[in-house]
PDB file of N, CA, C and O in Angstrom:
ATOM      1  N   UNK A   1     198.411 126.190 108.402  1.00  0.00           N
ATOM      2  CA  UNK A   1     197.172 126.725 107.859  1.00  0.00           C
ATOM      3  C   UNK A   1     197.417 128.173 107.423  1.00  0.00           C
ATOM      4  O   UNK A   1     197.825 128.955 108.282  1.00  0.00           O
ATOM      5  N   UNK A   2     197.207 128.611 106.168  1.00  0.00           N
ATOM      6  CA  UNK A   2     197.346 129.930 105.996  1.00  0.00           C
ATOM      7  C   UNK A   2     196.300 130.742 106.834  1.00  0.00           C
ATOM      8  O   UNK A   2     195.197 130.412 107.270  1.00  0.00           O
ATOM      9  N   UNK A   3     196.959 131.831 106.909  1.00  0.00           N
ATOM     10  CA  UNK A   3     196.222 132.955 107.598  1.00  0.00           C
ATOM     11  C   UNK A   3     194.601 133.400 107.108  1.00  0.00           C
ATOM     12  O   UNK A   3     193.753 133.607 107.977  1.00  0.00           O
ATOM     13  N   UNK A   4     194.225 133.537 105.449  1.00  0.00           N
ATOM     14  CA  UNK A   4     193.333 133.625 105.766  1.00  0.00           C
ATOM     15  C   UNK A   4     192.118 132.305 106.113  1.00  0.00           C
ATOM     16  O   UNK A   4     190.895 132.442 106.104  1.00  0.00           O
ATOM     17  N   UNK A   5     192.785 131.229 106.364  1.00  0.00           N
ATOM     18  CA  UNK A   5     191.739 130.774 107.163  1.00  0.00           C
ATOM     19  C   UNK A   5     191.911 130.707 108.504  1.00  0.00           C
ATOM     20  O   UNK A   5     191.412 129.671 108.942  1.00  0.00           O
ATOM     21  N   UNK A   6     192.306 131.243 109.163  1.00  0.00           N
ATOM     22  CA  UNK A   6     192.530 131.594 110.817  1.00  0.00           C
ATOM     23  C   UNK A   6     191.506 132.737 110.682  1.00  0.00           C
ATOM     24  O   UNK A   6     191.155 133.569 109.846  1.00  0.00           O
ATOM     25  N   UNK A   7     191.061 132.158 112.546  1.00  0.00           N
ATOM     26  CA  UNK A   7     190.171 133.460 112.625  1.00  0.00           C
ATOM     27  C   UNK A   7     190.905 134.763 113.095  1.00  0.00           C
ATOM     28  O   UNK A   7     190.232 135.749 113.396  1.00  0.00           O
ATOM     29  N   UNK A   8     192.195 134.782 113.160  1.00  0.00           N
ATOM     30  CA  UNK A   8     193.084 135.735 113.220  1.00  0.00           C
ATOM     31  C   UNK A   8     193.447 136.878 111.863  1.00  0.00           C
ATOM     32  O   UNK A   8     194.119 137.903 111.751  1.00  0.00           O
ATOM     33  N   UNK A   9     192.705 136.156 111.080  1.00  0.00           N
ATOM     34  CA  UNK A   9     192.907 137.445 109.764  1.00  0.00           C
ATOM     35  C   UNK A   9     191.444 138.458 109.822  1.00  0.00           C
ATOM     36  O   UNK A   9     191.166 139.312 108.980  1.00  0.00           O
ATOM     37  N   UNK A  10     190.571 138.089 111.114  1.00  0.00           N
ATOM     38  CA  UNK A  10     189.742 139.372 111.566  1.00  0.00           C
ATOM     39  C   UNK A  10     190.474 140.512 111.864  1.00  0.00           C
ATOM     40  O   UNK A  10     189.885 141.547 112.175  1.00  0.00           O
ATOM     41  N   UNK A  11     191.749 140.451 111.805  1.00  0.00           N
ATOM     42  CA  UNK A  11     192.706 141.509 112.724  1.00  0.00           C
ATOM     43  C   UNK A  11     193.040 142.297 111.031  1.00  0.00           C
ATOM     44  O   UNK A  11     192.839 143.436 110.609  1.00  0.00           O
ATOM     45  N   UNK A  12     193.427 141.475 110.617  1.00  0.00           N
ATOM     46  CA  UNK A  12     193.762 142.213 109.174  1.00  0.00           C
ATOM     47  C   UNK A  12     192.997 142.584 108.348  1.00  0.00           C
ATOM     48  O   UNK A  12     193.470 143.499 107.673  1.00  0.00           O
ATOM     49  N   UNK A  13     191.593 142.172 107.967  1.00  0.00           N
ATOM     50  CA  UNK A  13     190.273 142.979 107.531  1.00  0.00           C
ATOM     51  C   UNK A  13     189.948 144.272 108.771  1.00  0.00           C
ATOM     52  O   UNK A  13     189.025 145.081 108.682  1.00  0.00           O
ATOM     53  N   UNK A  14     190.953 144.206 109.899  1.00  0.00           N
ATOM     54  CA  UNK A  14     190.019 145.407 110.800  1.00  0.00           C
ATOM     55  C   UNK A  14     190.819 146.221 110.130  1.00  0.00           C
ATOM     56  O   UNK A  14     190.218 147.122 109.544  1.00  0.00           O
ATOM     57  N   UNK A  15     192.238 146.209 109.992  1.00  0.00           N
ATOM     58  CA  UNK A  15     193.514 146.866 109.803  1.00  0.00           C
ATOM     59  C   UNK A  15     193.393 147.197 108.364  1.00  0.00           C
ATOM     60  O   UNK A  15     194.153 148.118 108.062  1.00  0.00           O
ATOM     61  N   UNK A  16     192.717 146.767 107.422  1.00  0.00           N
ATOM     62  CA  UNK A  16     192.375 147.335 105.981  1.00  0.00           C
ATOM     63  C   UNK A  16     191.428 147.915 105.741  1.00  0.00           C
ATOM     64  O   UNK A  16     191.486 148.407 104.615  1.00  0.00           O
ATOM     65  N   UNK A  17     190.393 148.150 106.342  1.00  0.00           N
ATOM     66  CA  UNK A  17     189.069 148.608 106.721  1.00  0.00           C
ATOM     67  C   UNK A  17     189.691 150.328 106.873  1.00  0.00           C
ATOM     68  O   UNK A  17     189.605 151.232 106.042  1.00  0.00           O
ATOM     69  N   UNK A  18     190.354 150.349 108.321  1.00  0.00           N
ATOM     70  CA  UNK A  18     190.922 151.647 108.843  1.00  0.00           C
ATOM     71  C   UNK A  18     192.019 152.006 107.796  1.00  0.00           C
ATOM     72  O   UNK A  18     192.627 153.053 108.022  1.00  0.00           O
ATOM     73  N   UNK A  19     192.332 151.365 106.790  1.00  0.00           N
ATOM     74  CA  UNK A  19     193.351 152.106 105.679  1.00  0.00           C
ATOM     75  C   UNK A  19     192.595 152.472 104.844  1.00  0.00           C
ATOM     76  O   UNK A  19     192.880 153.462 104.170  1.00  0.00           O
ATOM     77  N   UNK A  20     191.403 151.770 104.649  1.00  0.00           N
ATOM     78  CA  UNK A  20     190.862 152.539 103.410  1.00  0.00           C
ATOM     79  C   UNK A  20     189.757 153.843 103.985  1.00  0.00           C
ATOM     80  O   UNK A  20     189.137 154.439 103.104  1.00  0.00           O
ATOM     81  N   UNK A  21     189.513 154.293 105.554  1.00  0.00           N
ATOM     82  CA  UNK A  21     189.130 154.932 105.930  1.00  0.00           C
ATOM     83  C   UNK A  21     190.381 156.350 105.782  1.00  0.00           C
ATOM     84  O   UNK A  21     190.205 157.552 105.584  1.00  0.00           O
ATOM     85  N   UNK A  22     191.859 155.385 106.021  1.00  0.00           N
ATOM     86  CA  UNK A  22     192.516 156.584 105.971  1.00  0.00           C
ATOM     87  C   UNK A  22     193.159 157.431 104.800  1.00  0.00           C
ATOM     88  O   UNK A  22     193.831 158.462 104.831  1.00  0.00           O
ATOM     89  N   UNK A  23     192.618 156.459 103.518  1.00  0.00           N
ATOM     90  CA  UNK A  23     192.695 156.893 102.361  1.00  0.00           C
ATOM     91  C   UNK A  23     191.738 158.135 102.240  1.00  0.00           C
ATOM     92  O   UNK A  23     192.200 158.915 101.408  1.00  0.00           O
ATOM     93  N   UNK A  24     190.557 158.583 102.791  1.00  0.00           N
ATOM     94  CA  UNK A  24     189.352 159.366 102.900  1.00  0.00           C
ATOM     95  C   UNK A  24     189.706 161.009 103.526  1.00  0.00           C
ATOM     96  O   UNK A  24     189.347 162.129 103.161  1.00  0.00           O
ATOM     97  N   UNK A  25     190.722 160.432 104.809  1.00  0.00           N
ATOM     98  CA  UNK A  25     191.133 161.827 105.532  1.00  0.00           C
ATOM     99  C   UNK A  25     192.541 161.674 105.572  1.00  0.00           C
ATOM    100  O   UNK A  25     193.083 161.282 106.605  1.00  0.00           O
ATOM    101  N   UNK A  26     193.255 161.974 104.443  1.00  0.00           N
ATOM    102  CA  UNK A  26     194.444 161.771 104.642  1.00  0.00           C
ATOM    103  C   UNK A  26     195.809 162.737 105.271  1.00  0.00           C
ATOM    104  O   UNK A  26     197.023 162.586 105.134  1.00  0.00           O
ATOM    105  N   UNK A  27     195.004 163.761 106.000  1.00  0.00           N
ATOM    106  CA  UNK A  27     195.477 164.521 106.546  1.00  0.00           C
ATOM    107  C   UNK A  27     195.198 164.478 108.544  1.00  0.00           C
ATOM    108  O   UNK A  27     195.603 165.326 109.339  1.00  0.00           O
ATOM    109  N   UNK A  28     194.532 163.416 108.811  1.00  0.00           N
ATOM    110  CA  UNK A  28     193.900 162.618 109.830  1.00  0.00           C
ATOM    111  C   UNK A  28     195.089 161.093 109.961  1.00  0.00           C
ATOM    112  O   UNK A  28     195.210 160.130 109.204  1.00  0.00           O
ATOM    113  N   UNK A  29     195.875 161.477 111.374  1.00  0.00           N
ATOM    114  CA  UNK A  29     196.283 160.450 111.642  1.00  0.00           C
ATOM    115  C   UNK A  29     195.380 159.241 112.658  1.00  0.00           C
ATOM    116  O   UNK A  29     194.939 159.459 113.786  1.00  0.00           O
ATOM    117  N   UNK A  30     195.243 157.538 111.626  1.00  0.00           N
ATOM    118  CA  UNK A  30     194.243 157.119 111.898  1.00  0.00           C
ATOM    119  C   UNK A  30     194.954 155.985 112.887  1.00  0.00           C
ATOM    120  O   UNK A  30     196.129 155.731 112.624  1.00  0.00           O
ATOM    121  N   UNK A  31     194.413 155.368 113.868  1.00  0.00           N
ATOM    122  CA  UNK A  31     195.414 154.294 114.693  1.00  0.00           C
ATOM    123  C   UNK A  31     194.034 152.888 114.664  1.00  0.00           C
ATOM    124  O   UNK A  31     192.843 152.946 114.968  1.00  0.00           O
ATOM    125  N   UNK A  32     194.883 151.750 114.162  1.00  0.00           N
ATOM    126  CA  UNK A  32     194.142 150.767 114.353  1.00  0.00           C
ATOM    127  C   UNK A  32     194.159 149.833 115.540  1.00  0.00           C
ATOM    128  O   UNK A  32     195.008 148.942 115.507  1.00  0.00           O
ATOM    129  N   UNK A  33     193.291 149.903 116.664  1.00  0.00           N
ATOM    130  CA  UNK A  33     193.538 149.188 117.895  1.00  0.00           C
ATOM    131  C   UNK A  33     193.204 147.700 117.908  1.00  0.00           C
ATOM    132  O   UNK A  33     192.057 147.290 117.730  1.00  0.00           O
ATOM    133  N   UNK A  34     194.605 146.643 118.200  1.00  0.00           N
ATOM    134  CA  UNK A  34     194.166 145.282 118.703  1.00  0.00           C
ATOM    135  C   UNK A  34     194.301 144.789 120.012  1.00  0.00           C
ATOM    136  O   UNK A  34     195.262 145.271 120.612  1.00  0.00           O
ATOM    137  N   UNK A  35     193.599 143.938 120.660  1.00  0.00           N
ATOM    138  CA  UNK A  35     194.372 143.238 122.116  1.00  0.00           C
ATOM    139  C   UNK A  35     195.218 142.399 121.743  1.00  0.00           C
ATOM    140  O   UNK A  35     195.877 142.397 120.703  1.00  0.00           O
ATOM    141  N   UNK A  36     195.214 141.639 122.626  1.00  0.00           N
ATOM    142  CA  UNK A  36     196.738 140.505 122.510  1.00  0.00           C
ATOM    143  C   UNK A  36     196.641 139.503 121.190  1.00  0.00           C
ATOM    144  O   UNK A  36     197.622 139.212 120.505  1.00  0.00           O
ATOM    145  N   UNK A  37     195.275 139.017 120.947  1.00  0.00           N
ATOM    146  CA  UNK A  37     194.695 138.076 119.753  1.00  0.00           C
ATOM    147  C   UNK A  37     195.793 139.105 118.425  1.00  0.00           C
ATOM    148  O   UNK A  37     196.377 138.542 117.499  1.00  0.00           O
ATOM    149  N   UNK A  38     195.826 140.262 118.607  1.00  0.00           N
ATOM    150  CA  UNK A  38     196.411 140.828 117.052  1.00  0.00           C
ATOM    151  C   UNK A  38     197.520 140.808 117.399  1.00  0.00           C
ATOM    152  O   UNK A  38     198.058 141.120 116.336  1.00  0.00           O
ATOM    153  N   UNK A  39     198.499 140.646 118.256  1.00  0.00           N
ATOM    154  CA  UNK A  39     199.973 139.870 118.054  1.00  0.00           C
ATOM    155  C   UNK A  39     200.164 139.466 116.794  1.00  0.00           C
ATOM    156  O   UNK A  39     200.292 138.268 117.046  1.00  0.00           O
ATOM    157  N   UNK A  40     200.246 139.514 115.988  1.00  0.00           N
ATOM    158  CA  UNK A  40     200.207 138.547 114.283  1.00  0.00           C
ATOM    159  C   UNK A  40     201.502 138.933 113.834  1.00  0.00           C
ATOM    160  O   UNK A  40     201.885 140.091 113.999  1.00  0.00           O
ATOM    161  N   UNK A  41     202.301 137.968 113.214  1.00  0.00           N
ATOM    162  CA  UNK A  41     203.234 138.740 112.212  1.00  0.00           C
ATOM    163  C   UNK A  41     202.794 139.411 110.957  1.00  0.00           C
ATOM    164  O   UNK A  41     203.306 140.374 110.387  1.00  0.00           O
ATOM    165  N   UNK A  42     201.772 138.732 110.650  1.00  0.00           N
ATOM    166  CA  UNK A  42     200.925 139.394 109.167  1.00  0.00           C
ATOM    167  C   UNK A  42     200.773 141.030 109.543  1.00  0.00           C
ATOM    168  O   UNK A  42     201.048 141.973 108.802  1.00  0.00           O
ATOM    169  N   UNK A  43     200.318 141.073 110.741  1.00  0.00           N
ATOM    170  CA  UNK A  43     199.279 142.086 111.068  1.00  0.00           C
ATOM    171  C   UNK A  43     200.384 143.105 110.773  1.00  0.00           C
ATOM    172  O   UNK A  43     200.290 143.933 109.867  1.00  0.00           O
ATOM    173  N   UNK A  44     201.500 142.985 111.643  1.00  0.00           N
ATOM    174  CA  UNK A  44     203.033 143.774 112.147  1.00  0.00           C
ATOM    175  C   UNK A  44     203.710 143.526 110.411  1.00  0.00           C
ATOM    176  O   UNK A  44     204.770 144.151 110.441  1.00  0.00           O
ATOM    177  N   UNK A  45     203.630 143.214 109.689  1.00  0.00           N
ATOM    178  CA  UNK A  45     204.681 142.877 108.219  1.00  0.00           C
ATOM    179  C   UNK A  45     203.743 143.897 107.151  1.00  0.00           C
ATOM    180  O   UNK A  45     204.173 144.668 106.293  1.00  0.00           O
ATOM    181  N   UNK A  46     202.238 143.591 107.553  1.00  0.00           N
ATOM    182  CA  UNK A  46     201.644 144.685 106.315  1.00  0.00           C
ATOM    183  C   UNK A  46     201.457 146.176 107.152  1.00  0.00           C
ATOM    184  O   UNK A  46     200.848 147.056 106.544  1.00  0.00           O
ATOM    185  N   UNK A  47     201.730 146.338 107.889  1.00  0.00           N
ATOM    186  CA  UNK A  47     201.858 148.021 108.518  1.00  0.00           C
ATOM    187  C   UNK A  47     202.423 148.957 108.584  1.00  0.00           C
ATOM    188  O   UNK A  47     202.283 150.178 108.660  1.00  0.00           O
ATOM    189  N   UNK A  48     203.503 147.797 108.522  1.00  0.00           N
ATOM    190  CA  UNK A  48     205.180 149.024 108.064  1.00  0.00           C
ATOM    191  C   UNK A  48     205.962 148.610 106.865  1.00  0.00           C
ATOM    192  O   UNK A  48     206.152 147.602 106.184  1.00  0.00           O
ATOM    193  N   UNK A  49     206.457 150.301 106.946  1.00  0.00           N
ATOM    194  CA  UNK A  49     207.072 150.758 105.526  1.00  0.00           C
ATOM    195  C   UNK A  49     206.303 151.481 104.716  1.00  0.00           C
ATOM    196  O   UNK A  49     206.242 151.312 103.499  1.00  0.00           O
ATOM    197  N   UNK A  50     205.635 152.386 105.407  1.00  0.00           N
ATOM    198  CA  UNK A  50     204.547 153.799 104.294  1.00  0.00           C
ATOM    199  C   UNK A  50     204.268 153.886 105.531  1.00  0.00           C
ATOM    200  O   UNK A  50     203.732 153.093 106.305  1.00  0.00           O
ATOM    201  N   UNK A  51     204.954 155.623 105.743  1.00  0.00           N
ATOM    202  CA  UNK A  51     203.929 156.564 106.601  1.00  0.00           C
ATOM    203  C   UNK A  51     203.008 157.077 106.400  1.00  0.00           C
ATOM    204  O   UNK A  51     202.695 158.061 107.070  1.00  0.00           O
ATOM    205  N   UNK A  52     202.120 156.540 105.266  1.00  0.00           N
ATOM    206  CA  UNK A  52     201.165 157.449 104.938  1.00  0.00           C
ATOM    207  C   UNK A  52     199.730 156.292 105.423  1.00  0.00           C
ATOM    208  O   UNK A  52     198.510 156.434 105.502  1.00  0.00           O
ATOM    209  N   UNK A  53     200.701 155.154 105.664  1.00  0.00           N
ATOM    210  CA  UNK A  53     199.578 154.493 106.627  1.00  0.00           C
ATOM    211  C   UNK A  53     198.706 154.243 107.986  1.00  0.00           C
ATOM    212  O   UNK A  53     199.308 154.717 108.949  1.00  0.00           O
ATOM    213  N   UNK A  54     197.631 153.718 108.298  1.00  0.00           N
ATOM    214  CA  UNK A  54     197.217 153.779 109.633  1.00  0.00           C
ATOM    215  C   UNK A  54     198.766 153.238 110.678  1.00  0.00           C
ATOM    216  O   UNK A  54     199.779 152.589 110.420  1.00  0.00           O
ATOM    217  N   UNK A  55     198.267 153.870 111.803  1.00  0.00           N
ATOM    218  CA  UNK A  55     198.937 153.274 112.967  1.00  0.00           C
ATOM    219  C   UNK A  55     198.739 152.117 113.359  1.00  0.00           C
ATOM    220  O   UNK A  55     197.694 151.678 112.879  1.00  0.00           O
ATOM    221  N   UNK A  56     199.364 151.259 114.151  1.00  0.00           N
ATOM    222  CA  UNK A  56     198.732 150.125 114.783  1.00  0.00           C
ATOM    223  C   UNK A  56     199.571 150.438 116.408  1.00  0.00           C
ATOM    224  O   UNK A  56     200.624 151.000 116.711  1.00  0.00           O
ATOM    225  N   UNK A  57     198.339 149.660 117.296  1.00  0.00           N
ATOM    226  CA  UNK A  57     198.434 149.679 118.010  1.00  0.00           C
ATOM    227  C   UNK A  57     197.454 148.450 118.768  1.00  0.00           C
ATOM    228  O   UNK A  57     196.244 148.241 118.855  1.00  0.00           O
ATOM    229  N   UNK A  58     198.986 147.625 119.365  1.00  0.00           N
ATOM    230  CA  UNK A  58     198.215 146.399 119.953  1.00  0.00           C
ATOM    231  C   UNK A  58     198.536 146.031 121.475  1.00  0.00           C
ATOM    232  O   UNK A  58     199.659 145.759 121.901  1.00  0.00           O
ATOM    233  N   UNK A  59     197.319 146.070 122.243  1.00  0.00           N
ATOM    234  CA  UNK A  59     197.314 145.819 123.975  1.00  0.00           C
ATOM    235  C   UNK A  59     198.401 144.309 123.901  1.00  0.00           C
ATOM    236  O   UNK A  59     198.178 143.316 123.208  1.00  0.00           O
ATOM    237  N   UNK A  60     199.645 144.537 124.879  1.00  0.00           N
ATOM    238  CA  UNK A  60     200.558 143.468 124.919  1.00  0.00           C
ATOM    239  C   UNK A  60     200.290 142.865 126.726  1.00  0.00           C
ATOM    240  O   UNK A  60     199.879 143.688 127.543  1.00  0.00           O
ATOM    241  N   UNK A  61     200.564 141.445 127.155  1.00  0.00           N
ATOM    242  CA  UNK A  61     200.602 141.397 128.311  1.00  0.00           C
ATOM    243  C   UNK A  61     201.779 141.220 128.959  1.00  0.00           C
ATOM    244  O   UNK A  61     201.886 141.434 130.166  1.00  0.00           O
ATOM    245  N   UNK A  62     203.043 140.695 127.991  1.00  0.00           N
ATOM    246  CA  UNK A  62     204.071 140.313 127.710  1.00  0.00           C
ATOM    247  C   UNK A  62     204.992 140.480 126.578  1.00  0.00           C
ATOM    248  O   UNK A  62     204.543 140.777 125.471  1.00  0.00           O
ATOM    249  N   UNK A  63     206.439 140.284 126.806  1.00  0.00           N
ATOM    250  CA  UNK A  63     206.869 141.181 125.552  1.00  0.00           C
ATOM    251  C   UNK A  63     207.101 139.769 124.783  1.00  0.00           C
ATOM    252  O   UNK A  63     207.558 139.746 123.640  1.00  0.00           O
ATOM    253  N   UNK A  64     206.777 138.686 125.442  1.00  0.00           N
ATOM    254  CA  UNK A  64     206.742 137.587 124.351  1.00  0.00           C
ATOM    255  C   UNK A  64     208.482 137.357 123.365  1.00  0.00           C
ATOM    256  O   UNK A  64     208.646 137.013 122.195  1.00  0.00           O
ATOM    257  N   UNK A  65     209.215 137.609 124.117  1.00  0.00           N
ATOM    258  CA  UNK A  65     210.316 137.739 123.095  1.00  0.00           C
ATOM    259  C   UNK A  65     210.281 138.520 121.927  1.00  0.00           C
ATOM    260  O   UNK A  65     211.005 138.136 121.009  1.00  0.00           O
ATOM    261  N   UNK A  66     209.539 139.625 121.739  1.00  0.00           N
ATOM    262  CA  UNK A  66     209.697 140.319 121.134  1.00  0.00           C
ATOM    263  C   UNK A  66     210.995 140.955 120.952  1.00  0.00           C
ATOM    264  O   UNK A  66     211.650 140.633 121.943  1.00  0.00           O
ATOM    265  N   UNK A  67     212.025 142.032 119.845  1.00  0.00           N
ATOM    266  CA  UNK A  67     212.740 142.702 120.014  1.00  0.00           C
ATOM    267  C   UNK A  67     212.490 144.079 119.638  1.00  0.00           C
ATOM    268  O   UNK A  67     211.322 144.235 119.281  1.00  0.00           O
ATOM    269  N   UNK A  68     213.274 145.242 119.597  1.00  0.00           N
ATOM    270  CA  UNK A  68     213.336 146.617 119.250  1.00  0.00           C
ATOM    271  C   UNK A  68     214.997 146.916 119.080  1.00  0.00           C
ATOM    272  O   UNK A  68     215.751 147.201 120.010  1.00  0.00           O
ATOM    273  N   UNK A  69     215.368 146.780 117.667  1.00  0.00           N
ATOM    274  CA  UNK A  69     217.148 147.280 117.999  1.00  0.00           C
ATOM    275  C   UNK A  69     217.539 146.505 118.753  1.00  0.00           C
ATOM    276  O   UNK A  69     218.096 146.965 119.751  1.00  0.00           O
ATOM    277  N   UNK A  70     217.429 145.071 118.623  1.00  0.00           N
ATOM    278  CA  UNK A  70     218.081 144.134 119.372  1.00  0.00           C
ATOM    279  C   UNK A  70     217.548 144.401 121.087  1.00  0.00           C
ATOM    280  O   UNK A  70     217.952 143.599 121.928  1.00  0.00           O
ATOM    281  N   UNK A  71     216.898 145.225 121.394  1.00  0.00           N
ATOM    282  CA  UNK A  71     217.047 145.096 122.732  1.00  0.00           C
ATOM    283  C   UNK A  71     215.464 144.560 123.189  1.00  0.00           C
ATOM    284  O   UNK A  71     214.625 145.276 122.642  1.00  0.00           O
ATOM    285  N   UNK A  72     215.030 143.804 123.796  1.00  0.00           N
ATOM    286  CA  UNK A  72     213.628 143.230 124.575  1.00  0.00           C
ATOM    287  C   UNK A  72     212.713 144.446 124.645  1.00  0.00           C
ATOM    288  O   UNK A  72     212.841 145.573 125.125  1.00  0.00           O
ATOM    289  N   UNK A  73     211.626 143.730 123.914  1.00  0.00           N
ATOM    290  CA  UNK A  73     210.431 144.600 124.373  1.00  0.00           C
ATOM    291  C   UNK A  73     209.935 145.554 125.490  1.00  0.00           C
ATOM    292  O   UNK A  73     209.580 146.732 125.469  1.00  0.00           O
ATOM    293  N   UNK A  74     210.048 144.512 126.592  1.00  0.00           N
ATOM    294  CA  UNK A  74     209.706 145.132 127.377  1.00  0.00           C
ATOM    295  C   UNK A  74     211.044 146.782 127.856  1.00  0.00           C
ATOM    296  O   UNK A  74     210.957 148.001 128.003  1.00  0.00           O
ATOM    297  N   UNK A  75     211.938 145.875 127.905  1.00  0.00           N
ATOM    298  CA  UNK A  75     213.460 147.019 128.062  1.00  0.00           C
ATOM    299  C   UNK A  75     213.097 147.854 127.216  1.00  0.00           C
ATOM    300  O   UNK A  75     212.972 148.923 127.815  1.00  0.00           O
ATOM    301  N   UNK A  76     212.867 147.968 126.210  1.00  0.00           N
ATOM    302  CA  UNK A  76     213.313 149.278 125.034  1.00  0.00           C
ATOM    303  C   UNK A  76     212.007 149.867 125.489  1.00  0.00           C
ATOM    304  O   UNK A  76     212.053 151.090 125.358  1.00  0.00           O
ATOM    305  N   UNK A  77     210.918 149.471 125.950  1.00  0.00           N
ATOM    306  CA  UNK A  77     209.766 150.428 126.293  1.00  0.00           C
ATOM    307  C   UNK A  77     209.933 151.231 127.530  1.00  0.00           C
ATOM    308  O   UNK A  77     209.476 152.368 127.413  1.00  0.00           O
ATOM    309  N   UNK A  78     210.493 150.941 128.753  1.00  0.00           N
ATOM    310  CA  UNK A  78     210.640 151.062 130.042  1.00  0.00           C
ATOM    311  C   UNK A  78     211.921 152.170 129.574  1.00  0.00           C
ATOM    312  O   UNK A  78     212.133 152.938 130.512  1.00  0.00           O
ATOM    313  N   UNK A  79     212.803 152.447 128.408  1.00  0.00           N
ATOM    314  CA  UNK A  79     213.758 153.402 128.330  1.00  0.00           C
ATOM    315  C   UNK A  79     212.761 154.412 128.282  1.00  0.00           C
ATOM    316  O   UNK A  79     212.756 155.124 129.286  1.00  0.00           O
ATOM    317  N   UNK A  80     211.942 154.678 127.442  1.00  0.00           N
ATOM    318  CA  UNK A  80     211.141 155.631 126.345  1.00  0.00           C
ATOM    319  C   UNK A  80     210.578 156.796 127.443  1.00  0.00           C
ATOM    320  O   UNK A  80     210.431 156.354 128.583  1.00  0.00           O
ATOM    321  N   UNK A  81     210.292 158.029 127.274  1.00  0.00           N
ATOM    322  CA  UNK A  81     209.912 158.863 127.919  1.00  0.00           C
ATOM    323  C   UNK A  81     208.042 158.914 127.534  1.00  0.00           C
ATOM    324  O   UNK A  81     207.537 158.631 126.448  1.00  0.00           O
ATOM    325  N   UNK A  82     207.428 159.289 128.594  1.00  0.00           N
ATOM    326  CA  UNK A  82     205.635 159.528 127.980  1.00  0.00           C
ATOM    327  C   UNK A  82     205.638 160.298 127.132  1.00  0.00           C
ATOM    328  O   UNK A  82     206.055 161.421 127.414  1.00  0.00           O
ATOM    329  N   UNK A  83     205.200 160.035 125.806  1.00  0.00           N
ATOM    330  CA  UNK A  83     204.701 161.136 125.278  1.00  0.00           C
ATOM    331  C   UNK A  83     203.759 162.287 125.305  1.00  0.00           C
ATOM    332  O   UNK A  83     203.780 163.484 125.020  1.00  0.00           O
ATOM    333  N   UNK A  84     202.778 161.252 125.855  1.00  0.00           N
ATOM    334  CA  UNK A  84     201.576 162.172 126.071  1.00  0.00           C
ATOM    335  C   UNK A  84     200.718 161.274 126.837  1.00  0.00           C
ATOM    336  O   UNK A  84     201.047 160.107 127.048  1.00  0.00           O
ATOM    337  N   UNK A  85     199.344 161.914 127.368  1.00  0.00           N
ATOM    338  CA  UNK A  85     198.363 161.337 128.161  1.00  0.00           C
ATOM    339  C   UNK A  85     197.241 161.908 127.917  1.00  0.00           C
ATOM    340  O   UNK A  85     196.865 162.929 128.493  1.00  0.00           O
ATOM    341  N   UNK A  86     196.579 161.277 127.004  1.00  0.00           N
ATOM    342  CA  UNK A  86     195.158 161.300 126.575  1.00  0.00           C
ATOM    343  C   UNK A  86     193.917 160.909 127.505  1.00  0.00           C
ATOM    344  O   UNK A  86     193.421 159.788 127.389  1.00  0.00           O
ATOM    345  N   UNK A  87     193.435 161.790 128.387  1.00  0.00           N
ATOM    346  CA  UNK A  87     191.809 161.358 129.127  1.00  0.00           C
ATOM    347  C   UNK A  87     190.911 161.135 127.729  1.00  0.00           C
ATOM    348  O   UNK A  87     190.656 161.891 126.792  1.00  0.00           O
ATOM    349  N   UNK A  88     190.609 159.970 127.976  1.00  0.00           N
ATOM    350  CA  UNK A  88     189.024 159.688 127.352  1.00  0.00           C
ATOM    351  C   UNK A  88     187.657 159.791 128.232  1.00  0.00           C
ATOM    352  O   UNK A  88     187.620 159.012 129.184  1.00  0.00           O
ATOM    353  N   UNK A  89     186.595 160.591 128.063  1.00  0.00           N
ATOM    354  CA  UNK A  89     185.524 160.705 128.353  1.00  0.00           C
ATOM    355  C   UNK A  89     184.134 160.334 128.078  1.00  0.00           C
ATOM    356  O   UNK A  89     183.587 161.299 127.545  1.00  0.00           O
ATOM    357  N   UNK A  90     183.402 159.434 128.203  1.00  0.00           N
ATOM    358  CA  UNK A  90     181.739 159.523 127.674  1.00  0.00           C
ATOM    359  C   UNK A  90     181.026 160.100 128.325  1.00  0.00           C
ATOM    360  O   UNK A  90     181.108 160.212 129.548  1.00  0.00           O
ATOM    361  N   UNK A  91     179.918 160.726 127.370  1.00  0.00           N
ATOM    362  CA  UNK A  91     178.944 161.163 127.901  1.00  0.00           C
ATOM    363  C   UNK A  91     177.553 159.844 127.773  1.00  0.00           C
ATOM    364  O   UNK A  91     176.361 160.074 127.975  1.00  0.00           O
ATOM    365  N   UNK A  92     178.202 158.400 127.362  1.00  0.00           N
ATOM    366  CA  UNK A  92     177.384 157.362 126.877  1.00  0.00           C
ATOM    367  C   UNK A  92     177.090 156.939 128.606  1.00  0.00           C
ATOM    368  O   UNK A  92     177.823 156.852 129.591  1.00  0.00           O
ATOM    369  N   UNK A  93     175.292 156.699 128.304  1.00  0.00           N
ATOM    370  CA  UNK A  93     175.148 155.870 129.521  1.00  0.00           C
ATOM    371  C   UNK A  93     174.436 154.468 129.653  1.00  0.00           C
ATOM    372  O   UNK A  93     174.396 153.895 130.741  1.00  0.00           O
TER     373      UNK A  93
END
């Protein structure tokens, strides 16, 4: 079944949505967040190759056989040092 009839190409209207937001502030780095449902190869094939595009960023539970430089997902992440640590706060109640 092609993708756009999966309800999995909600992931890629979210992910074009936030590009054409980041066409607007293009001096604003923009990150598009999925959970595990945006696993997609579509999602991961139209994201890269232009840095001048949104980020993606998708909640994993497993590295699923994923790779990085030949080496396992999960391994090549567990090398990596923190970059940083962002507190998020609301004042929503």
């Amino acid at each position: 079944m092609p993708i756009e009839q999966k309800e999995s190409m909600k992931w890629l209207k979210s992910y074009r949505a936030v590009e054409q937001a980041q066409q607007l502030c293009p001096e604003t780095m923009l990150v598009s967040v999925g959970d595990r449902e945006a696993d997609i190869y579509e999602l991961f094939e139209e994201t890269t190759g232009d840095s001048s595009k949104p980020k993606l960023l998708v909640r994993a539970m497993r590295g699923r056989n994923r790779t990085v430089e030949q080496i396992k997902l999960w391994e090549k992440l567990s090398q990596q040092t923190v970059a940083g640590i962002l507190q998020m706060v609301s004042n929503l109640k």
